[in-house]
C-alpha positions as CSV (number, residue, x, y, z in Angstrom):
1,X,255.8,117.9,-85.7
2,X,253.9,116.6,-88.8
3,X,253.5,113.1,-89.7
4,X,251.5,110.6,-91.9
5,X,250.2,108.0,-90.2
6,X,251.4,104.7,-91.2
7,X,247.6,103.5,-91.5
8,X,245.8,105.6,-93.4
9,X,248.3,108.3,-94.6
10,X,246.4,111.1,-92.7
11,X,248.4,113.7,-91.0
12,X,249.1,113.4,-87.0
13,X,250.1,117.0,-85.7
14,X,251.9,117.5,-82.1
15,X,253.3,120.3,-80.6
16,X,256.0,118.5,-79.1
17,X,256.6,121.3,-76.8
18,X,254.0,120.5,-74.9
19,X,255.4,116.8,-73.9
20,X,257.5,116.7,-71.4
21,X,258.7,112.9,-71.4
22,X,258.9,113.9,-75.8
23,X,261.7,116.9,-74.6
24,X,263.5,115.0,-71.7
25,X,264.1,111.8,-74.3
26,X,264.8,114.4,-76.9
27,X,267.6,116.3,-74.8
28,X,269.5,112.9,-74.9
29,X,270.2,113.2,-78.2
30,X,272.9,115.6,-79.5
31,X,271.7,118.3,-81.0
32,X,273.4,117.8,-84.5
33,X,271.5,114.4,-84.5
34,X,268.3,115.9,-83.9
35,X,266.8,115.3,-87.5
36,X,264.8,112.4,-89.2
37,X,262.6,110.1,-87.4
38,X,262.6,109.6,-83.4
39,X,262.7,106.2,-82.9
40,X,265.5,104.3,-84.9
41,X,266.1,100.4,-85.0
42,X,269.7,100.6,-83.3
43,X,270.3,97.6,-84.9
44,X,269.4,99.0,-88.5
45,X,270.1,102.4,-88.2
46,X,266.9,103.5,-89.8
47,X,263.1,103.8,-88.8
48,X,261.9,100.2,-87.6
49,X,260.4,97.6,-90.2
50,X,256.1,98.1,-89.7
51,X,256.2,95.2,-87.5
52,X,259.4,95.0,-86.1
53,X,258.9,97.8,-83.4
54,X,256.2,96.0,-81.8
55,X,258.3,92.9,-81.3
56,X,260.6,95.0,-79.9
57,X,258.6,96.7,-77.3
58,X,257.0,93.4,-76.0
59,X,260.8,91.9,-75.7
60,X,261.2,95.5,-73.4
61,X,257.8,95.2,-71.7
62,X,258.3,91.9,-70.7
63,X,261.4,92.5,-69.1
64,X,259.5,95.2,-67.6
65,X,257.0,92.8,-66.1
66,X,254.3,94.7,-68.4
67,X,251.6,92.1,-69.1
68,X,251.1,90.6,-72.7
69,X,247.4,91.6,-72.5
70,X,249.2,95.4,-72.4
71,X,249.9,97.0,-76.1
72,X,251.9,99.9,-76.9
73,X,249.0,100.8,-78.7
74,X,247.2,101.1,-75.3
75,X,248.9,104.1,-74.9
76,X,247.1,106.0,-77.8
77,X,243.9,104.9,-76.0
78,X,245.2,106.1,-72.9
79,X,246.0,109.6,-74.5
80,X,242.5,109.7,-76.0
81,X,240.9,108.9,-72.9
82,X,242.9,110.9,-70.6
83,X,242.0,114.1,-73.2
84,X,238.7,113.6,-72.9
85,X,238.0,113.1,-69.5
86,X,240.2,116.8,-69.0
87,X,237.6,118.3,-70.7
88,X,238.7,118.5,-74.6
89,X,236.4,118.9,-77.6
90,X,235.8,115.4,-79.1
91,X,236.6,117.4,-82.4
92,X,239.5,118.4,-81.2
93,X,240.6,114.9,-79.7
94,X,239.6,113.2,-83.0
95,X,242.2,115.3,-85.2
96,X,244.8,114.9,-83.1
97,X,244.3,110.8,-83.3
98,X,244.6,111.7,-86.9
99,X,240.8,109.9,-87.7
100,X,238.6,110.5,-90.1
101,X,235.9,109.9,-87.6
102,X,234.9,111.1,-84.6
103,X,233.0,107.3,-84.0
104,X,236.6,105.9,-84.3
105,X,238.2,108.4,-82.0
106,X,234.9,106.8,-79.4
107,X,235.8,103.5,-79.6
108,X,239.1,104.1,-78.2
109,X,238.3,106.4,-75.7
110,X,237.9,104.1,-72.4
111,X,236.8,107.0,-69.8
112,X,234.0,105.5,-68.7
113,X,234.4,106.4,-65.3
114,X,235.5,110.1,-66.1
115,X,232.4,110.1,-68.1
116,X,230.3,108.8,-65.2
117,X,231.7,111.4,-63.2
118,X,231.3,114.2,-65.3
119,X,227.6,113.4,-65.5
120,X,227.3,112.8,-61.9
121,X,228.6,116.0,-61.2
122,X,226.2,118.3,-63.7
123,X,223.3,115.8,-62.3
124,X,223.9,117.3,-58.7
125,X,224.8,120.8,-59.7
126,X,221.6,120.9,-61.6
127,X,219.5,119.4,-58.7
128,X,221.0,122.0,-56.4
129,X,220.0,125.1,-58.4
130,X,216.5,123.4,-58.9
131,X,216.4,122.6,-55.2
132,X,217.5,126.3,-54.0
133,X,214.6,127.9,-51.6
């Protein structure tokens, strides 16, 4: 799947193949329906108004008992975050996002402790071949 981002305009690509909770929503929907945009206002029947989906989504997290200081846009970070601490190229991570930047791709990122990790780990590994007799 290709996409602009509403943003800046720059293109998202996702191999929605690859996402499992993507294909089990997607096998919901009849196959002849299976065009335009995934997520439709029900009330509308077309793509959500720019800031009408967020309303939306708090009225469903709520009920959810997510907390307000939760976004939906947490989940991008999350993705971001969970990419890098599995090892992906910050590169690769940052075109994904669809940024122009790899210092905006950063900012999200909030894998400190996968980071701390990581760094721990090659810190040991290194003092072990050092330390060899």
């Amino acid at each position: 799947m290709r996409k602009a981002t509403t943003k800046t305009g720059a293109f998202a690509a996702h191999a929605l193949k690859l996402c499992a909770i993507v294909l089990a929503l997607l096998d919901r929907v009849p196959a002849d329906r299976r065009t335009g945009p995934l997520i439709i206002d029900e009330t509308a029947g077309r793509p959500y108004a720019e800031s009408a989906y967020g309303r939306e989504w708090r009225i469903v997290a709520r009920a959810a008992g997510v907390p307000d200081a939760v976004w939906n846009m947490d989940a991008r970070a999350g993705a971001i975050t969970e990419a890098e601490d599995a090892g992906a190229d910050l590169d690769h991570i940052r075109s994904a996002a669809a940024h122009a930047q790899g210092s905006t791709t950063l900012r999200y990122s909030r894998g400190a402790i996968g980071k701390s990790r990581a760094v721990a780990e090659l810190r040991a590994a290194h003092r072990a071949v050092r330390n060899k007799p």
